[in-house]
N, C-alpha and C positions, 0 to 999 in steps of 0.2 A: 394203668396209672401214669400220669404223667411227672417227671422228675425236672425238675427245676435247678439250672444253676446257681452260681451264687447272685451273679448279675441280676439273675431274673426274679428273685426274691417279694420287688415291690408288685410283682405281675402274678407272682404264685397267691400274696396275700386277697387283690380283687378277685381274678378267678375263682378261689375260695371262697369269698362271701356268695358271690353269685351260686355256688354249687351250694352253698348252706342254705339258700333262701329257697332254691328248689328242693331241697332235701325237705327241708319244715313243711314246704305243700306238701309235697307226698306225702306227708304224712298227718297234715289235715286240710283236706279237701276244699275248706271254708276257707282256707287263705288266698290272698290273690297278690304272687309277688311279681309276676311277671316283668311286669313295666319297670321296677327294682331293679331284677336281675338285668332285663336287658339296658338297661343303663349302665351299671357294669361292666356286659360283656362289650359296650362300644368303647367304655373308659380303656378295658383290658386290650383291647384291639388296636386304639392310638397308641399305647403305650407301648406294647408288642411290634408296631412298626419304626416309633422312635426309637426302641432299644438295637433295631435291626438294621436300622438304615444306615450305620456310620458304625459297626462295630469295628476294638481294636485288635491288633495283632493275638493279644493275650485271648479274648474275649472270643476271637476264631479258632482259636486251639480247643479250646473248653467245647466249644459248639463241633467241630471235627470229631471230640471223644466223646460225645454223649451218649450215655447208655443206649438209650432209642432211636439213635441213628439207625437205618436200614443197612446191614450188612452184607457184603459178599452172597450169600443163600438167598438172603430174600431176592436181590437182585436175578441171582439164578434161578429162581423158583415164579417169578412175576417174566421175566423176559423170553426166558427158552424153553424151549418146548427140547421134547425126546431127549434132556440131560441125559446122561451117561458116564456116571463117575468113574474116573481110572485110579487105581491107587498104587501106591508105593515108587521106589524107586530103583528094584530091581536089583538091588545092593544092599541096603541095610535095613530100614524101614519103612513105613506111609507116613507122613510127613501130617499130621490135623491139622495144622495148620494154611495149611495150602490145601485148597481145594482144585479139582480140572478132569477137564471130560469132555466129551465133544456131547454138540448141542445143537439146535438150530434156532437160530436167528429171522422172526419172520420167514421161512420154511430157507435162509441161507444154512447151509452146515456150516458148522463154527468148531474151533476149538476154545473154550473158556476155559480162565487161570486166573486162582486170585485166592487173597488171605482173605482168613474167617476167624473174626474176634470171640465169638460166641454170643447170646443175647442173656445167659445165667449165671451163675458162680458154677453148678458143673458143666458145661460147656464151655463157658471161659478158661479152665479148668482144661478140658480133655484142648481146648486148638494154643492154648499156648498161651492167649492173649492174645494170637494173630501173629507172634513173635515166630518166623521159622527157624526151623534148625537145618543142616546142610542137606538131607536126605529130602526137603521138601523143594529148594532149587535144584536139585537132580531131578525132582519127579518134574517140576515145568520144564525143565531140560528134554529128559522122553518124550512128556509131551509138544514140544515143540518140534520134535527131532518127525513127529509121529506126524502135527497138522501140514510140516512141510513135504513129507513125503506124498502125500495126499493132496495138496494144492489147497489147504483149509486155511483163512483166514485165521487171527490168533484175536483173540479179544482177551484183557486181564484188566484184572480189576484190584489196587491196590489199598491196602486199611494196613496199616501195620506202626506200629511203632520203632520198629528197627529189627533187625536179626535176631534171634535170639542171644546172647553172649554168652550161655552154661559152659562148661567147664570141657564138658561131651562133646558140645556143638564145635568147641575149639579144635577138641583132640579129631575128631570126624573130619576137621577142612572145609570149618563155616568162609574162611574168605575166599578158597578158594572155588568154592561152589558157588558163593555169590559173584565171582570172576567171570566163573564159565556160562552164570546163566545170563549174564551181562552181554557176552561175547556171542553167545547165543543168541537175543536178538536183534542185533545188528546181523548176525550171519543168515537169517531163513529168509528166504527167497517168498513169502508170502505177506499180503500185508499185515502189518501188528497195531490193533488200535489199544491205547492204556486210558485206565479212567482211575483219578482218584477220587476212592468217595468218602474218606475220613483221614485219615493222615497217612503221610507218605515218608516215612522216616530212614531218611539215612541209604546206606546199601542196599540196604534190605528191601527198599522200594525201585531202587533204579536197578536191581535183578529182575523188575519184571514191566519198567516202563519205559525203557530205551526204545520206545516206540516209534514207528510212520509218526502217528497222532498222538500228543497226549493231551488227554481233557482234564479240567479241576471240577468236582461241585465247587460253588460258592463261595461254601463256608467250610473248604479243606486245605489242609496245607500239605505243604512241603520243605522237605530242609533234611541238609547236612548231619544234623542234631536234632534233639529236643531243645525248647528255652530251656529248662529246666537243668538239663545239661549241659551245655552252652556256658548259664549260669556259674555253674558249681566252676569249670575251668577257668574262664576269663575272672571271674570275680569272688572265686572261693565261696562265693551265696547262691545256692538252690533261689534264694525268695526274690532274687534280682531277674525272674522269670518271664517277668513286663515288658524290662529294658531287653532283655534277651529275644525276644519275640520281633521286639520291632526293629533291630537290627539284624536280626536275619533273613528279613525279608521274605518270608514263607508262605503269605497270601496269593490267593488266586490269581488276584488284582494286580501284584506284584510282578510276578510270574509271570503272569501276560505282557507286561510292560516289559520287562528284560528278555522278554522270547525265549520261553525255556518254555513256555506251555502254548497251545495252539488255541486253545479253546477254551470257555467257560459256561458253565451250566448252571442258569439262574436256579436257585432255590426256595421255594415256597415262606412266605413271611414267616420267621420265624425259625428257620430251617428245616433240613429236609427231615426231623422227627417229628414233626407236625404236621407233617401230611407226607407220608411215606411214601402211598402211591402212585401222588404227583411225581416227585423227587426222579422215585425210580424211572417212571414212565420219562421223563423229561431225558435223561442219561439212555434209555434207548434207542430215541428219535436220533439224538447224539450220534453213538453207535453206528446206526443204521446210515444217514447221511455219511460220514468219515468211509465206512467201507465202500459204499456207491463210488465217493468219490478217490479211493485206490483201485478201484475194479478194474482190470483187464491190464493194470501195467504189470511188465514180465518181473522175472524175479533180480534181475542183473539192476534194471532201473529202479527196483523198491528199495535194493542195497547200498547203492550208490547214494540215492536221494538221502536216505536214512541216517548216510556216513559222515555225510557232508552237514545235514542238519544238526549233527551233536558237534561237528568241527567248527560249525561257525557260532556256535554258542558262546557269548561271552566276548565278542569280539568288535562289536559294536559300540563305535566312537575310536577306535584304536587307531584307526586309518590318521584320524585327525591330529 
């Protein structure tokens, strides 16, 4: 079932005629709406490209969270073969919310790492919301402690809203696990590509994207904050979430321009719920090119390059 946001509303109402006018054939044979519907589906198709071609800051957030976005699993379950999930962290708990396990990339061995939103209310449920708590940067912590001992490439993949903030996650040494996983990697000697494929919130996403490479989908962000958050501080207003958006500057497109991100990975009209397989497959080829191209440099050179790449962040135009 396809769920529509707010924006897309005048797109949900054609779509639906056209799927009523098919419905009525089915179910008398005599009817011939065809030419109907597919008038329609062409109306529904312009309209679908004009709402996509110029989306805003706010309007990318919405599209970032949409139920139907392809998640973390599918990603793992469409790209790597021989997964092999590792769990816990060896200290307190297994983290659902974090998924990782070594895997093979195109017959490469890989170690994947990455938040899992869930795609139901129980499963959203049992990962958290994607929201980790500290036991689950510990467990990318092992495993990273694990792909570097091994000479394994680190692929992660980030969907998260932010850390967790519970009360537990506090008392446990949520920043400071977000510190060490941080620290972590900038420090492995292997290379680290990071992909975001929904939103990239706060700490809690730069614990696993201090990457060689970081790639965006599309229509994913990034930020400091939520709007929504942002909001409620600077202006005491959650609903000031628009202006909040477009002041932080969180788009792909953004991102690229200030060079905090390397890359971007066009998305299927409409985004990447509308055609999943596309989406996914597209953020492979990604993947796969990015590692080609850190292949065979040593571990001293990937650290260095790595160090200096988040040092020179932000630093452009200063000279001037």
């Amino acid at each position: 079932m396809q769920n529509y946001l707010e924006f897309e509303k005048p797109l949900a109402e054609i779509e639906g005629k056209a799927e009523e006018l098919r419905a009525m054939a089915r179910a008398n044979s005599e009817m011939d709406v065809e030419k109907e519907a597919a008038a329609l589906d062409a109306k529904a198709d312009k309209m679908l490209r004009e709402l996509y071609a110029e989306l805003t800051p706010w309007r990318k957030c919405q599209v970032a969270r949409h139920p139907n976005r392809p998640h973390c699993m599918d990603y793992v379950n469409r790209l790597f073969t021989d997964f092999m999930p590792l769990a816990g962290d060896r200290n307190f708990a297994d983290d659902h919310a974090v998924i990782g396990g070594l895997a093979r990339l195109e017959d490469r061995p890989v170690m994947v790492i990455g938040h899992e939103k869930g795609h139901d209310t129980k499963t959203r449920i049992e990962r958290n919301f994607g929201m980790a708590r500290p036991e689950g940067y510990r467990k990318a912590i092992r495993l990273m402690d694990l792909a570097d001992r091994f000479r394994l490439p680190v692929v992660t993949l980030v969907d998260t809203p932010g850390a967790y903030p519970g009360k537990g996650a506090e008392e446990r040494g949520q920043s400071e696990a977000i510190a060490r996983s941080t620290e972590r990697c900038l420090s492995i000697g292997v290379p680290l590509v990071s992909v975001i494929i929904g939103e990239g919130g706060s700490g809690g996403a730069v614990a696993f994207a201090t990457a060689d490479r970081l790639v965006m989908l599309e229509h994913s962000i990034y930020s400091v904050i939520s709007p929504e958050g942002c909001a409620s501080i600077l202006w005491k207003d959650a609903e000031k979430m628009r202006e909040a958006a477009e002041a932080l500057r969180l788009t792909a497109q953004d991102l690229k321009a200030l060079g905090v991100i390397d890359r971007i990975v066009k998305e299927p009209v409409g985004g990447a719920q509308r055609a999943r397989d596309a989406a996914i497959d597209a953020v492979g080829r990604s993947i796969v090119e990015l590692l080609e191209e850190l292949s065979g440099k040593d571990g001293k050179a990937l650290r260095d390059a790595r160090r200096q790449k988040f040092l020179d962040m932000g630093s452009k135009g200063l000279a001037a």
